[in-house]
C-alpha atoms as one frame of an Amber mdcrd trajectory, in Angstrom:
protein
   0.000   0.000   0.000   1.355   3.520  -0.878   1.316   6.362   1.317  -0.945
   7.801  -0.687  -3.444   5.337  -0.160  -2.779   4.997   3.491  -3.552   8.486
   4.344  -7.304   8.726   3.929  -9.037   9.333   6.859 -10.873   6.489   8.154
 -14.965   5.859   7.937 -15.276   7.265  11.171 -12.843  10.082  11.376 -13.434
  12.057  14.789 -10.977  14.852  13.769 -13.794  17.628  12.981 -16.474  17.307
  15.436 -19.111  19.000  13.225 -18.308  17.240   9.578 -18.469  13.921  12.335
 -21.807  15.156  13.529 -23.424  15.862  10.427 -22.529  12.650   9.163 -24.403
  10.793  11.709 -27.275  13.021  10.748 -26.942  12.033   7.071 -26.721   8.189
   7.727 -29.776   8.229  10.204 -32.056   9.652   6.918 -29.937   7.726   4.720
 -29.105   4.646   5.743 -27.651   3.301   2.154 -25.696   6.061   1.260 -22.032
   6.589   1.446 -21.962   9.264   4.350 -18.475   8.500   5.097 -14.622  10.536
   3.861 -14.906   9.949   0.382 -11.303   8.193  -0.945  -9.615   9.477  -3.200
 -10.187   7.841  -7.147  -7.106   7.210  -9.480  -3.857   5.615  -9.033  -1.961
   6.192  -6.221   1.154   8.286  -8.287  -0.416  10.642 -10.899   0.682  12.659
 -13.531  -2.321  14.834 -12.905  -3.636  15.396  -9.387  -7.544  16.940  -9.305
  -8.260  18.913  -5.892 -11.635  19.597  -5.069 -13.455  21.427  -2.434 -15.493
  18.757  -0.291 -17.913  15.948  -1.388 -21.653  17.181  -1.913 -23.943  15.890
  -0.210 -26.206  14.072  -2.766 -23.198  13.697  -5.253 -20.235  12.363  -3.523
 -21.506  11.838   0.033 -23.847   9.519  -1.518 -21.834   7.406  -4.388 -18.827
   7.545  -2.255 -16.599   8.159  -5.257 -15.201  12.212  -5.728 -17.246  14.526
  -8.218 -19.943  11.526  -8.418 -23.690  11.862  -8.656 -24.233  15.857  -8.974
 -23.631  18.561 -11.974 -20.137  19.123 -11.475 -19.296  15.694 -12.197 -20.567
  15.792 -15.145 -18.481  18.782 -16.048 -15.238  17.199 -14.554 -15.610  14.019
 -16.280 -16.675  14.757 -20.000 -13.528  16.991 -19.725 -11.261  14.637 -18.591
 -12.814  11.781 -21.299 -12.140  14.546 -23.967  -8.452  14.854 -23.135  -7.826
  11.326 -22.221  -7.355  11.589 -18.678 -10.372   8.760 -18.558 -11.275   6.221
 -20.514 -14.480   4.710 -20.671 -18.134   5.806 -19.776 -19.025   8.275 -16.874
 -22.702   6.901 -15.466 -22.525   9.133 -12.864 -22.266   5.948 -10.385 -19.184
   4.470  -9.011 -19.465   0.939 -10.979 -19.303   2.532 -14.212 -16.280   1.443
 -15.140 -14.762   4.619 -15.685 -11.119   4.540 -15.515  -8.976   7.556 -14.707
  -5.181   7.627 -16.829  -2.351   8.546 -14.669  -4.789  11.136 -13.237  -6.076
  11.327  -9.423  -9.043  13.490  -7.891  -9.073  14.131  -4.312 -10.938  16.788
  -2.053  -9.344  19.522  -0.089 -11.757  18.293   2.618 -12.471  14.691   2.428
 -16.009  14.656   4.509 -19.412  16.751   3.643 -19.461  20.239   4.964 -23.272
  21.780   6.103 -23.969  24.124   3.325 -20.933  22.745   1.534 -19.140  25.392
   3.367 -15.826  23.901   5.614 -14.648  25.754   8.124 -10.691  26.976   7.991
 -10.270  25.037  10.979 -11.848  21.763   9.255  -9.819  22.484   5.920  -6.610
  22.936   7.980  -7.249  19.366  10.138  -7.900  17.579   6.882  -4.343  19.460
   4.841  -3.159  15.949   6.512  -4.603  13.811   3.830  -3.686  16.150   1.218
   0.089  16.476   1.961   0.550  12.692   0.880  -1.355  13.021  -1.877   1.045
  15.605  -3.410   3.636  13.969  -2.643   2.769  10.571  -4.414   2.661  12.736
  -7.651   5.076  12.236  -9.616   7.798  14.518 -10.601   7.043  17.149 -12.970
   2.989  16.485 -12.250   0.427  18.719 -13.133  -1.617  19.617 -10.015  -5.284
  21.406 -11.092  -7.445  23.038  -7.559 -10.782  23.923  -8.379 -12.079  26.747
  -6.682  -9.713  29.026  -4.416 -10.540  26.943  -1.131  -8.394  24.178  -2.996
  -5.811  26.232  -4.574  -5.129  27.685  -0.895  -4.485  24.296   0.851  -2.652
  22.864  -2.058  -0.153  25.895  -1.976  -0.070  25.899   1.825   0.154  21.896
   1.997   3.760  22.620  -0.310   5.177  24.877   2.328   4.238  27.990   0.248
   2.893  31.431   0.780  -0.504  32.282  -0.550   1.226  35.544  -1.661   3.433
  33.512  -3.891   1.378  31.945  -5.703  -2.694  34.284  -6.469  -5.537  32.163
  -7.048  -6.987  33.190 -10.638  -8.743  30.983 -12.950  -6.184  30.160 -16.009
  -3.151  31.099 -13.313  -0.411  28.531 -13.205   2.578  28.243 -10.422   5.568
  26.624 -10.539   5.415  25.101  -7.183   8.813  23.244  -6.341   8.870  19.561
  -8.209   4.693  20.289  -8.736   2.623  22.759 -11.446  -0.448  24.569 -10.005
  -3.091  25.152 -12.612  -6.145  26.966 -11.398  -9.855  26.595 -12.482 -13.222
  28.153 -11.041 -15.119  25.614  -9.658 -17.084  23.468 -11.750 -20.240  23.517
  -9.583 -23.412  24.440 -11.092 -24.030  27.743  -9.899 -20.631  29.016 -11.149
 -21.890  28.011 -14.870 -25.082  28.477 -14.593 -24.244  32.485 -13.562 -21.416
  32.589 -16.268 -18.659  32.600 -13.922 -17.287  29.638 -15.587 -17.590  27.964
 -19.372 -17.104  25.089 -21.149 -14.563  26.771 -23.111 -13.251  28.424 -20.430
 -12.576  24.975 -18.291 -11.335  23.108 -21.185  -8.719  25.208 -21.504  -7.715
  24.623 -18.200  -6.809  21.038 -19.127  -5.689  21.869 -22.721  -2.703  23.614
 -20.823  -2.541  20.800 -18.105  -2.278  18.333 -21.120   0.462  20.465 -23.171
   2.472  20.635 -19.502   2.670  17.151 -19.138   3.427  16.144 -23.347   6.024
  18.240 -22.533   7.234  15.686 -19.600   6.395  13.281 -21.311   3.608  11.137
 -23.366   0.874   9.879 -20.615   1.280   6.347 -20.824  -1.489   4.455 -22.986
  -4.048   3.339 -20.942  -4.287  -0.123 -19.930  -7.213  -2.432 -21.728
């Protein structure tokens, strides 16, 4: 088992008392969802690293698997099928079969946050999980936060100043061995209001992609 994989927090993490309590609330109503940290999906040493915000609560809470079940899913994954960073069909259910290539997605904040809003106290306790994460990636990986939540504990998990390195969507960092690209949010308010496009997350990963041909093919997937 890699570090990587040894890291996540386990069902019954007690290390934010009220994520922990609002989880028990969530599997007293809903007794067959996931309602539990939600692991991280990929292989364990990525040429791409995906850091989200937190799971929602009928998306990734439920399915148990990151950016599963809700709108910005569906975003996230027809983009990453239309690079290559997946293979496969995305059902919007965790036995899909999708497969991700050399590409991991993990969540700033591994449990479901009331009003998907963590508190900096939360997102600090759970920068614990994300530090191995980062540094299972492999050299020269491509490291993409969504939202400025993420982008903060990624740069902060790599020792960094958050005046080193300005959230901005289309901003990239050169952050030691790793290379920060940053992307709005793909939730559904952010494009249904505009804030965020098609376009204008696609070429978010066109970048990623060019980074990382220019480190080196991704290796063809696996049948």
């Amino acid at each position: 088992m890699t570090g990587a994989e040894a890291a996540g927090p386990p069902r019954d993490c007690p290390l934010c008392p009220r994520l922990a309590a609002f989880r028990d609330e969530q599997r007293a109503r809903f007794s067959d969802w996931h309602n539990a940290p939600v692991p991280s999906f990929g292989p364990p040493s990525p040429r791409l690293l995906i850091v989200g915000l937190a799971p929602g609560l009928r998306g990734a809470n439920r399915t148990g698997r990151p950016f599963t079940g809700d709108y910005a899913g569906d975003l996230l994954y027809a983009t990453l099928l239309k690079f290559g960073f997946a293979v496969g069909t995305y059902e919007a259910r965790p036995d899909d079969g999708l497969r991700l290539v050399e590409t991991r997605i993990v969540n700033a904040v591994r449990c479901v946050p009331p009003q998907n809003k963590p508190e900096p106290s939360e997102i600090r306790t759970c920068r614990s999980f994300l530090e191995p994460e980062l540094e299972a990636a492999t050299e020269g990986a491509a490291v993409v936060a969504l939202g400025r939540i993420a982008h903060d504990s990624v740069v902060r998990a790599l020792g960094f100043k958050l005046k080193d390195a300005p959230f901005g969507h289309g901003a990239e960092h050169a952050l030691g061995r790793l290379r920060l690209f940053d992307s709005y949010h793909c939730s559904r308010y952010n494009t249904n209001t505009g804030v965020l496009t098609t376009g204008m997350f696609e070429a978010v990963f066109g970048r990623v992609a060019a980074h990382l041909e220019g480190a080196g093919a991704l290796a063809a997937p696996r049948p």
